[in-house]
Each structure stands twice: as structure tokens, then as C-alpha cells.
N, C-alpha and C positions, 0 to 999 in steps of 0.2 A: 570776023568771028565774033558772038556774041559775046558780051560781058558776062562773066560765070560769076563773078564776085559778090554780084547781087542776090539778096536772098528772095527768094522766089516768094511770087504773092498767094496769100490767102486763098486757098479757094472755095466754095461753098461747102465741098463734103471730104474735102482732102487736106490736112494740115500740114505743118512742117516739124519733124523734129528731130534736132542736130542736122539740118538740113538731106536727111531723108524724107520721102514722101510715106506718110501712112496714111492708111484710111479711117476712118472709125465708123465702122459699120453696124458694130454691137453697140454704139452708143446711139447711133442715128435709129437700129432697129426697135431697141429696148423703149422707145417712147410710149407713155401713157393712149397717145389718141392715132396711133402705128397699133397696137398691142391690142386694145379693148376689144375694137371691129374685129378682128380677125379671131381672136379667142371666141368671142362670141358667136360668131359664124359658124365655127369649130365645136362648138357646146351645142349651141341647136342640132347641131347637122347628125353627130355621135351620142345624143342623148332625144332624139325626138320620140322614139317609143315610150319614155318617160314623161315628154311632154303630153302627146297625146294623151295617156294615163292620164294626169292633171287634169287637160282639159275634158275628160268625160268624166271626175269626178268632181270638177268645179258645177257642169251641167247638170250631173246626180244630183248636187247640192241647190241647184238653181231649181228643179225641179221639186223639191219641197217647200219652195218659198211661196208668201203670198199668194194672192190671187193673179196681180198684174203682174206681177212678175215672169210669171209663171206661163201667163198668157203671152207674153210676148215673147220669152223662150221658145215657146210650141210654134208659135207663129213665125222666127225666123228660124227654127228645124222644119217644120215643113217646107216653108219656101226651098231652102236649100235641098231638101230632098226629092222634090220635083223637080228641079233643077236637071239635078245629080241623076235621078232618072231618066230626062230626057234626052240631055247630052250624052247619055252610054251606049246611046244607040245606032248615035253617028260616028263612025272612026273616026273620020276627017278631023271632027270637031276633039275627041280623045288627043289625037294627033297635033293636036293646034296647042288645045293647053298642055300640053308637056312641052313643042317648042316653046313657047310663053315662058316657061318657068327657067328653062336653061336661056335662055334670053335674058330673063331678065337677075340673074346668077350671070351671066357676062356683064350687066350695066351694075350689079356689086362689083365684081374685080375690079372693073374698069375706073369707079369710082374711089376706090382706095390704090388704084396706080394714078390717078389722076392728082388725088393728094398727097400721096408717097414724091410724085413729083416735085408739086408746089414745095412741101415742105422743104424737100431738097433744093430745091432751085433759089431760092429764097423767101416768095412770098408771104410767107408761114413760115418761116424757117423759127421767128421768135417766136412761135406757137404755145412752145411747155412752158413760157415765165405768166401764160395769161391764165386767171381763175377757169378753175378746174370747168364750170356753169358754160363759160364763153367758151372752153374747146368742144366744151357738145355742141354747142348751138351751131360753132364753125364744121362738127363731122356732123353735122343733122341726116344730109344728103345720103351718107354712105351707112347708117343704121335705117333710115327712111329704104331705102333701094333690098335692105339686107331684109326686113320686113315685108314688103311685098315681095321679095324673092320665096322666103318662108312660106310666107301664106301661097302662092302660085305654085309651091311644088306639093304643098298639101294638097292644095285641090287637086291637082293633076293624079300624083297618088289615089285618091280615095276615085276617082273617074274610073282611073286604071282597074283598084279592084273592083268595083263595082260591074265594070263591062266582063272582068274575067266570071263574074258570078251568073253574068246570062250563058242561056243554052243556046246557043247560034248554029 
């Protein structure tokens, strides 16, 4: 029979205390670079009709600017509008970027379970005693992944409506 006398050891997400086991879950969730990504994921996703606003009043405003400015504005709204034109024509293609974007919305999860692990496992586990500058630098990946996920399901969106506005 095992020795029970022993106080059982440390474990990375389970403590001891009066020698019960408890968890601290609320402490491991509540973290700074656990919390940011996902709030923000969360803010884009339930405020994008706001952002969009934004961004076609940032362009309002770009469209009054200078010359050059002004010209390179126009120059990459066209491109993209030929773009955007052409690919509405092919489903396939409609079809492709909207997997694309839930694609790449599974390599964001996957990316903040990947570090939810590490943290837990140990890695990173001394993660929150390091300046605030170096845990961005360390979650770069999982707001980098969360940004082309953004941008990937805008375009897919604006594809979307765009193909419901032809007469097929």
C-alpha cells in the first residue's frame, strides 16, 4: 500500500490545500494574455457593423485628402473592386473564400488552445511576471492568425453580398 503520509506534489494547474486538491481555474483564466485575444475576437465579431462604419468613414475622410493620397485610395478601391467583381461570378471561387475564412477562425482557436496549453503545461507558465511589451511579442501569432481571420471573413462577406446583388 502506498504511503498516504506524504503530501502530494505540486502540480502545474492543481494545488494543495489542507491537503485537498483544488483547482484554480478562475485564476489560470482571468490572465492578461488568456483574456485580451479572446475579448477582442469577441469585440470585432459583435461590433463589426461599427467597424465597417469606421472604415468607410476613415475612406470618406481619405477621399478628401491630397492629391496622392487620394490617388492611391482610388487605385487600391478599384483594384479591389475588380477583383470583387470578378470572383462573384464563380461560386466555386465565393465557395473557397468563405472556407478560407472559417479556416483560418479554426488556426485562431487553435492558436490560443495551443497557448492556453503551453501556459498550462509550463512553458509559459511564468508568462504574467514578464513586461506587459514581451507577452505581446510572445501572443503575436494568435492576434496575427485573429487579423487575417477578420480580414478573410470580410472579404468573403462583401463576395457573398455582392454575388446575391447579380441577376443570375
Amino acid at each position: 500500500m502506498p504511503d498516504m503520509s506524504r503530501k502530494p506534489v505540486k502540480s502545474l494547474l492543481i494545488y494543495t490545500k489542507n491537503g485537498v486538491f483544488v483547482r484554480s481555474l478562475s485564476e489560470f483564466l482571468f490572465q492578461t494574455e488568456i483574456i485580451l485575444p479572446l475579448f477582442s475576437g469577441l469585440l470585432f465579431v459583435f461590433f463589426s457593423k461599427e467597424i465597417l462604419w469606421f472604415r468607410k468613414s476613415l475612406f470618406g475622410i481619405l477621399r478628401k485628402s491630397p492629391g496622392f493620397i487620394k490617388n492611391l485610395y482610388l487605385w487600391v478601391r478599384i483594384r479591389h473592386t475588380k477583383k470583387t467583381k470578378k470572383l462573384r461570378r464563380i461560386g466555386d471561387e465565393v465557395t473557397y473564400q468563405t472556407i478560407r475564412a472559417h479556416t483560418y477562425f479554426i488556426l485562431f482557436i487553435g492558436s490560443i488552445a495551443f497557448y492556453l496549453a503551453l501556459i498550462s503545461l509550463g512553458p509559459l507558465k511564468g508568462m504574467g511576471e514578464l513586461p506587459a511589451s514581451m507577452q505581446y511579442v510572445i501572443t503575436a501569432p494568435i492576434y496575427f492568425f485573429e487579423a487575417v481571420w477578420l480580414l478573410q471573413t470580410l472579404n468573403a462577406r462583401e463576395l457573398i453580398s455582392s454575388r446575391s446583388r447579380l441577376k443570375l
